[in-house]
N, C-alpha and C positions, 0 to 999 in steps of 0.2 A: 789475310792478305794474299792476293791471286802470285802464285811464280811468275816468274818475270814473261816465259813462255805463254800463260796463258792472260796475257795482257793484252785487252784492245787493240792498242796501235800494234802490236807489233804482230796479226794476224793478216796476211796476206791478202787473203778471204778479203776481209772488211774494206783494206785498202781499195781494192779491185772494184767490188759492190759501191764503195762509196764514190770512187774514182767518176762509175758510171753514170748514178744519180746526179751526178755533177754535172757532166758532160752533156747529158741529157737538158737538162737546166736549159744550159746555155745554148741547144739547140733550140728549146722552145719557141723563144721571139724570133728566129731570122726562117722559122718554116710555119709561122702563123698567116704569111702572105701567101703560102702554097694551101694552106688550111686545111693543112696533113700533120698527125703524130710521129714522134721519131721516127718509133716500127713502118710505119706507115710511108716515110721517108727510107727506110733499107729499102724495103720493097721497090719503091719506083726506082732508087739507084739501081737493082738489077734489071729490070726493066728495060730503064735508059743502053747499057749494056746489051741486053738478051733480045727484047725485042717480044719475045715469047718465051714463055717456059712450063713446066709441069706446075704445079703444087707441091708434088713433091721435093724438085728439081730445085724447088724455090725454098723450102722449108731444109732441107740440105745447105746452102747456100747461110742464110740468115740463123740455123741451128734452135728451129721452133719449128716444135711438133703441130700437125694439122687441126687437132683442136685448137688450137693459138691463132693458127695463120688461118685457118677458113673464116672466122667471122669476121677477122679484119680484113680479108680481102674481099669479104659481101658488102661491109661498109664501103671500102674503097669504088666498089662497082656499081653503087647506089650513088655515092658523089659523082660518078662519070667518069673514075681517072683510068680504070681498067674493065675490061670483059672477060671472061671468062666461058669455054665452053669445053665440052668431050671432043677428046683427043679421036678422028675417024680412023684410026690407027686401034686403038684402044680403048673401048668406052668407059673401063674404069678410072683411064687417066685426064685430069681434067687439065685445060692448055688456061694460062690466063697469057694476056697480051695489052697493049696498052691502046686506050682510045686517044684520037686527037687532043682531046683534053690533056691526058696524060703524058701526050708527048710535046705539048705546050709548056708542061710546067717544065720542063728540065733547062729550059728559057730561063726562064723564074729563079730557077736552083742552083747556076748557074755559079753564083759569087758565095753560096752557103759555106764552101770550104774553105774559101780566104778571109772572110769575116770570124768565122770561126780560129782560122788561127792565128789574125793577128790579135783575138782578144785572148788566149791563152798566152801570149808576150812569149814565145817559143824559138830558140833559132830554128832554121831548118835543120840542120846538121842534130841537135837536138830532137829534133819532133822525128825526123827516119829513125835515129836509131831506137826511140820509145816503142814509136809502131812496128817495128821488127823486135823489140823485145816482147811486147805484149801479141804480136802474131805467134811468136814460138811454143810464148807459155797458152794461148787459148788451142795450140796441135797438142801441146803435150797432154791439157785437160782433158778435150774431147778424144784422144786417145786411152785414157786411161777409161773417159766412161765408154767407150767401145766396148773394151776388156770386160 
């Protein structure tokens, strides 16, 4: 019989992982009319924001290394939703930036976070304070793997 400690539910870990597989889910269907993946969906929300940015810049931002992010962003540039080219600053640094296309969808994209929350049935007051809980604990993680 496992200690009560090293019980499923009660692994933080798991919660968190499951939490996302979850969330993930339910992003599925309301970004099937943009006919972009989640990841694929962070990306253009920087975007919408940035305008332009590094890869790196960008892999920073989303916390996925450029094995991760280069093939999804060649996908994405093959669909039309971004380009991609060498920084005239620095040719090791590559700019991505968004095409017409891609700055079309954020039109599209526009109602994905209010669908989203009224199907989690959340107050607001509720839903700030989760996302300021879980933004402190994903500083404290990625500070620990700094270290």
């Amino acid at each position: 019989m496992a200690e009560e400690h090293l019980k499923l539910e009660n692994q933080i870990c798991f919660s968190i992982y499951a939490a996302a597989r979850e969330m993930t889910k339910l992003y599925k269907p309301l970004l099937e009319k943009l006919d972009v993946t989640y990841p694929q969906y962070l990306v253009l929300l920087v975007l919408w924001e940035e305008e332009s940015i590094t890869v790196k810049e960008m892999g920073q931002r989303l916390y996925l290394d450029s094995g991760t992010l280069t093939p999804m962003l060649k996908r994405m540039e093959t669909a039309g939703l971004l380009y991609r080219h060498r920084s005239p600053k620095d040719e090791r640094s590559v700019i991505i930036s968004l095409t017409d296309q891609g700055k079309e969808a954020e039109k599209e994209a526009s109602t994905i976070p209010f669908q989203l929350v009224e199907q989690l049935g959340m107050e607001e007051e509720e839903l700030v304070q989760f996302k300021a809980s879980l933004g402190k604990t994903l500083e404290r993680v990625h500070q620990k793997n700094q270290e």
